[in-house]
Kinemage of the C-alpha trace (Angstrom):
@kinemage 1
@onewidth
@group {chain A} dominant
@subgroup {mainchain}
@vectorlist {calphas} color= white
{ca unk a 1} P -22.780 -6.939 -13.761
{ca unk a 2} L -21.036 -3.173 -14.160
{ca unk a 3} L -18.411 -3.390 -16.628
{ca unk a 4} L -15.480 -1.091 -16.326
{ca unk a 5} L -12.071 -0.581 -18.345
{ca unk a 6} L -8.717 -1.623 -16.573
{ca unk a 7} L -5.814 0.746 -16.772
{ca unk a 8} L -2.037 0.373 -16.239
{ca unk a 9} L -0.078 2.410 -14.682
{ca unk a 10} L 0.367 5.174 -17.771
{ca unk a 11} L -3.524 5.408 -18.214
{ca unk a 12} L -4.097 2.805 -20.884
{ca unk a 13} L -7.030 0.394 -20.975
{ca unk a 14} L -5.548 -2.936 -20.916
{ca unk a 15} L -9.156 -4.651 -20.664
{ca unk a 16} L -12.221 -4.511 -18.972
{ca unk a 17} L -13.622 -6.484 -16.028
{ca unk a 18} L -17.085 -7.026 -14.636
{ca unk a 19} L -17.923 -5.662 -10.886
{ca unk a 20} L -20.400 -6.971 -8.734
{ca unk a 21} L -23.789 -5.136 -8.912
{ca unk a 22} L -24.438 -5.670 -4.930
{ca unk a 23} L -21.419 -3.424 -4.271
{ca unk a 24} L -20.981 -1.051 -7.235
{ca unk a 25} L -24.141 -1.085 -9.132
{ca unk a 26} L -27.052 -0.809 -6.337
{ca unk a 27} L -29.207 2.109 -5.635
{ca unk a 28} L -27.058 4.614 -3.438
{ca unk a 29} L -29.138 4.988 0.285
{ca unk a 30} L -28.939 9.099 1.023
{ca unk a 31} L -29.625 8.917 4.125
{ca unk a 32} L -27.289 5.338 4.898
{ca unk a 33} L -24.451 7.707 3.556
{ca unk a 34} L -25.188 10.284 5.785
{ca unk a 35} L -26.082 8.829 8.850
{ca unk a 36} L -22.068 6.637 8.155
{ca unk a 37} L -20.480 10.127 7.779
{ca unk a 38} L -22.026 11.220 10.862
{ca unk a 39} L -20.718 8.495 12.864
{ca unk a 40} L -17.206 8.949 11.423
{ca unk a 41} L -17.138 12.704 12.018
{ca unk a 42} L -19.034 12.193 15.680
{ca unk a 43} L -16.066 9.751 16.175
{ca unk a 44} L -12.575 12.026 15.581
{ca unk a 45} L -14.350 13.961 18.477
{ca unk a 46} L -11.904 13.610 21.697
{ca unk a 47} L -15.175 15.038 23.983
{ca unk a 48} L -12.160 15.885 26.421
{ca unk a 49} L -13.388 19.490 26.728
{ca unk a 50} L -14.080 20.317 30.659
{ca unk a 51} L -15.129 23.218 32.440
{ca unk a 52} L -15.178 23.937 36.454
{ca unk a 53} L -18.270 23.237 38.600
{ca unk a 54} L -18.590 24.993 42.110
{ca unk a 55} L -17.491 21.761 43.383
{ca unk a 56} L -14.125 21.969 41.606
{ca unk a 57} L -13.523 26.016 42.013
{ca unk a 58} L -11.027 27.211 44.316
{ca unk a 59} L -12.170 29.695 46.748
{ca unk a 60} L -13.565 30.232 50.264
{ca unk a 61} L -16.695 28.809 51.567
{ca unk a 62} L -17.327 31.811 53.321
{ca unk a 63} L -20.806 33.835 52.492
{ca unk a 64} L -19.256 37.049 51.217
{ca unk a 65} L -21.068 39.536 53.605
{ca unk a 66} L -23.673 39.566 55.881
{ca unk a 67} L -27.024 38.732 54.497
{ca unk a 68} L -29.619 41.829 55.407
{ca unk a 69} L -28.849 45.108 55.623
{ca unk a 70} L -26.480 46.050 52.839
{ca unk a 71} L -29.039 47.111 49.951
{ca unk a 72} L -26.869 44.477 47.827
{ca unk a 73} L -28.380 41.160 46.629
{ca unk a 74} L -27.861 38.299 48.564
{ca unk a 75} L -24.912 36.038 48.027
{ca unk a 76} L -23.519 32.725 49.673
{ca unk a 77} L -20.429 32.279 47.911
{ca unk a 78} L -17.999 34.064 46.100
{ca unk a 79} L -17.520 30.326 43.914
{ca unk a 80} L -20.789 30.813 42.292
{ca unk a 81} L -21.175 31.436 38.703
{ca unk a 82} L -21.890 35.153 39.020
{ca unk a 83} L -18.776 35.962 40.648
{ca unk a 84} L -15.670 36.776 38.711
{ca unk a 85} L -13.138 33.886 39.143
{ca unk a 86} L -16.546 31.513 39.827
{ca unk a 87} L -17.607 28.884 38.232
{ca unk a 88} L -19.356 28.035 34.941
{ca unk a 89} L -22.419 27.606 34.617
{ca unk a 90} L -23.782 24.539 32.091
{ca unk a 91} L -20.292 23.682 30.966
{ca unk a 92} L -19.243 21.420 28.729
{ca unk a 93} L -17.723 18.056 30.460
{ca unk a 94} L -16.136 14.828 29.332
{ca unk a 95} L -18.208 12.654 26.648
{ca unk a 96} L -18.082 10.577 24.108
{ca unk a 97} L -19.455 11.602 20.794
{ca unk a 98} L -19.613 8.198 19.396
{ca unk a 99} L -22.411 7.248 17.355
{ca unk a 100} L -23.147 3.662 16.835
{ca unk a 101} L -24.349 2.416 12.971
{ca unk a 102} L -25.570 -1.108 12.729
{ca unk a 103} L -23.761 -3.737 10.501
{ca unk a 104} L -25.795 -3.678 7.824
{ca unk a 105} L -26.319 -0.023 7.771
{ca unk a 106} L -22.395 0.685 7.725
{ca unk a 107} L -22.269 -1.932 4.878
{ca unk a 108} L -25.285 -0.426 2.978
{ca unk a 109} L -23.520 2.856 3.274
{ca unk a 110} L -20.475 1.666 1.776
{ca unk a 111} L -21.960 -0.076 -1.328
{ca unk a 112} L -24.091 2.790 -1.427
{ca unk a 113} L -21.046 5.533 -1.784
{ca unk a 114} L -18.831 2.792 -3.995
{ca unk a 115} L -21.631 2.481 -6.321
{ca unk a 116} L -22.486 6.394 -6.261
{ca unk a 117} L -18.967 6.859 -7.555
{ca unk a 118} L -19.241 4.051 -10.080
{ca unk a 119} L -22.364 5.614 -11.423
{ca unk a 120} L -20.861 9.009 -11.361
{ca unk a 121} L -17.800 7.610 -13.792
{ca unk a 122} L -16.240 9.121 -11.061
{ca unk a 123} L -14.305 6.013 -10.330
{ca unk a 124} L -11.510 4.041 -12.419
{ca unk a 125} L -9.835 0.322 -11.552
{ca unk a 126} L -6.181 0.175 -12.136
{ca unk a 127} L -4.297 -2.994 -12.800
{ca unk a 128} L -1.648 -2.314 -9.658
{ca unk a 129} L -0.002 0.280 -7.681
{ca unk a 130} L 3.264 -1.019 -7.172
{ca unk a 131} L 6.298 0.925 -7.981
{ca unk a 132} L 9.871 0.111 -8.106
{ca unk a 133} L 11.441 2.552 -5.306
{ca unk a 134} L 10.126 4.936 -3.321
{ca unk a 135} L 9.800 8.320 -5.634
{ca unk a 136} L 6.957 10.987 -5.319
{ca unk a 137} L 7.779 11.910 -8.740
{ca unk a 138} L 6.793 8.788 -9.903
{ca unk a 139} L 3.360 8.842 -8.296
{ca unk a 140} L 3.350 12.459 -9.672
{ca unk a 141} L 3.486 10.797 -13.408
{ca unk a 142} L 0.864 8.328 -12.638
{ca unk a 143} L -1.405 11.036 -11.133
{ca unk a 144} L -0.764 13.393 -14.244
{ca unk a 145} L -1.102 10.839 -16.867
{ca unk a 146} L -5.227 10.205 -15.889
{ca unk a 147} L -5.445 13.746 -15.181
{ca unk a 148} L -5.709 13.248 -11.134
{ca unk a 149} L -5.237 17.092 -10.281
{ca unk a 150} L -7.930 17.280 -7.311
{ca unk a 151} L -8.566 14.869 -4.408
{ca unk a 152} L -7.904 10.851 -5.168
{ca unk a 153} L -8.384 8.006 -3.283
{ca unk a 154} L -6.398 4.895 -4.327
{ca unk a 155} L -7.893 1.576 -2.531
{ca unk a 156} L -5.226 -1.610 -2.632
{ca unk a 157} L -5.663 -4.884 -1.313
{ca unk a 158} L -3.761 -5.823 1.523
{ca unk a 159} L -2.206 -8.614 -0.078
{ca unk a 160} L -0.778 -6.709 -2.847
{ca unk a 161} L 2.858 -4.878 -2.942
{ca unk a 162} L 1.855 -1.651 -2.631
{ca unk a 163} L 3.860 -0.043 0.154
{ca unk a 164} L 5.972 1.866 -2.151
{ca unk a 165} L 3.270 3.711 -3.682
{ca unk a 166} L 1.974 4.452 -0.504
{ca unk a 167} L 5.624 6.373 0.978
{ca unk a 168} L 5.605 8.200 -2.500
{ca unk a 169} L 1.843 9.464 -2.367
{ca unk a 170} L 2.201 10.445 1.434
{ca unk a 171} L 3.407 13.678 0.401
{ca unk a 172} L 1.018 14.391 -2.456
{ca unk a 173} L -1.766 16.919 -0.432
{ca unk a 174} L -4.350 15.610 -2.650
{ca unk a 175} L -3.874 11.842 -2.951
{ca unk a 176} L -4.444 8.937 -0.276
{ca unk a 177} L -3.404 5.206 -0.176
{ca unk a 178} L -5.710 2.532 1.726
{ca unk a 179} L -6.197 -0.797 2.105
{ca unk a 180} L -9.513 -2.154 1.483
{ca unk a 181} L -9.637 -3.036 4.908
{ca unk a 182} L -9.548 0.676 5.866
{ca unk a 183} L -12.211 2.077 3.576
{ca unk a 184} L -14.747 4.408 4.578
{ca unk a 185} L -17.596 6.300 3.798
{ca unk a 186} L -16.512 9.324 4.637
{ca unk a 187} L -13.072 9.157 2.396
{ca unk a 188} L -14.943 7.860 -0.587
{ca unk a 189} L -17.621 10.295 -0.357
{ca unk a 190} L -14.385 13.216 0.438
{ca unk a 191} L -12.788 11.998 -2.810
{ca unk a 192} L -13.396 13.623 -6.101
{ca unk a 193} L -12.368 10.377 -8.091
{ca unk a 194} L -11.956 7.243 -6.503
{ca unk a 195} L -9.031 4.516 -7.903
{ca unk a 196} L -9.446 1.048 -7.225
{ca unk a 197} L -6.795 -1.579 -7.953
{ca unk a 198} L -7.858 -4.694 -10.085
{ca unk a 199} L -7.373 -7.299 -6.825
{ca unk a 200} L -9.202 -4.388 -4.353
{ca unk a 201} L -12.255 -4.331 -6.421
{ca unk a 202} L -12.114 -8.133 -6.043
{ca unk a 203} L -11.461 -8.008 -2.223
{ca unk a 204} L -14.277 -5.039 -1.615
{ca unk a 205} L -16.765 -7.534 -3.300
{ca unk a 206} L -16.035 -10.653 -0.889
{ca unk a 207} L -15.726 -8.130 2.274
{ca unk a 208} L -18.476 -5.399 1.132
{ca unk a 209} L -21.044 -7.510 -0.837
């Protein structure tokens, strides 16, 4: 079992819990992690990006002039992709960019990043993130008191009363609020330190394990 300190809300250690090895303490998979960060950059892809075919140009059918006797090359349409105003030639067109992972491959990937972090020390538990009102300068406090100056990733459990934290970190550029249910590779892997309440650690290890 990985033993790590629990902090409150001003950066104290108030005790220290044991995590699951099979999410937080296994052997990170390279290439699990990259193939899942793949997929979720493949997928924020719209693939809505079309270009014109000589089907879909506008323009006469007409061949442009006669075809011998000119001294020009011959030509049978003034839609074709050589003309100004034709078409395009090997254009992009409508797909999707999705890239499917298997089950246990997204899962691998995710123990694999949660434990990277863990193994890093580049990941702390904290006892709760609920907060009395809605104030940014409150999550300000909480982010200066452990030091949290570049990108942080706080994972709550669903369950837990964490909404106001979430409104008053929305603003902070370099802080993000999830659920467990929402975790990914990609934002763990994005995150320079990675902050995991005391009942999301629990939840990632019945979901995750």
């Amino acid at each position: 079992m990985t033993k790590m300190d629990v902090y409150n809300q001003e950066a104290a250690v108030v005790k220290t819990v044991e995590l699951s090895d099979a999410v937080f303490g296994i052997e990170p998979n390279q290439q699990a992690i990259y193939d899942a960060v793949l997929a979720y950059q493949a997928g924020l892809r719209q693939g809505t990006h079309s270009t014109l075919t000589r089907s879909f140009v506008s323009g006469t059918g007409k061949k442009p002039f006669r075809q011998k006797g000119t001294g020009r090359a011959r030509q049978g349409s003034t839609r074709a992709t050589q003309w100004r105003g034709g078409a395009i030639a090997f254009g992009p067109h409508p797909r999707k960019y999705g890239i499917k992972l298997n089950r246990k491959i997204r899962r691998l990937a995710l123990r694999s990043a949660l434990s990277e972090k863990a193994q890093s020390g580049a990941m702390k538990l904290i006892e709760n993130l609920s907060f009395d009102e809605i104030k940014t300068k409150k999550a300000v406090a909480l982010m200066d008191a452990f030091g949290f100056d570049r990108k942080t990733l706080f994972v709550a459990d669903i369950a837990e009363d964490y909404d106001n934290a979430f409104m008053s970190m929305r603003n902070i550029p370099n802080a993000l609020v999830v659920s467990v249910n929402q975790l990914n590779v990609y934002d763990i892997v994005n995150a320079d330190m990675l902050v995991f309440t005391e009942a999301a650690a629990a939840k990632a290890e019945e979901v995750i394990a």
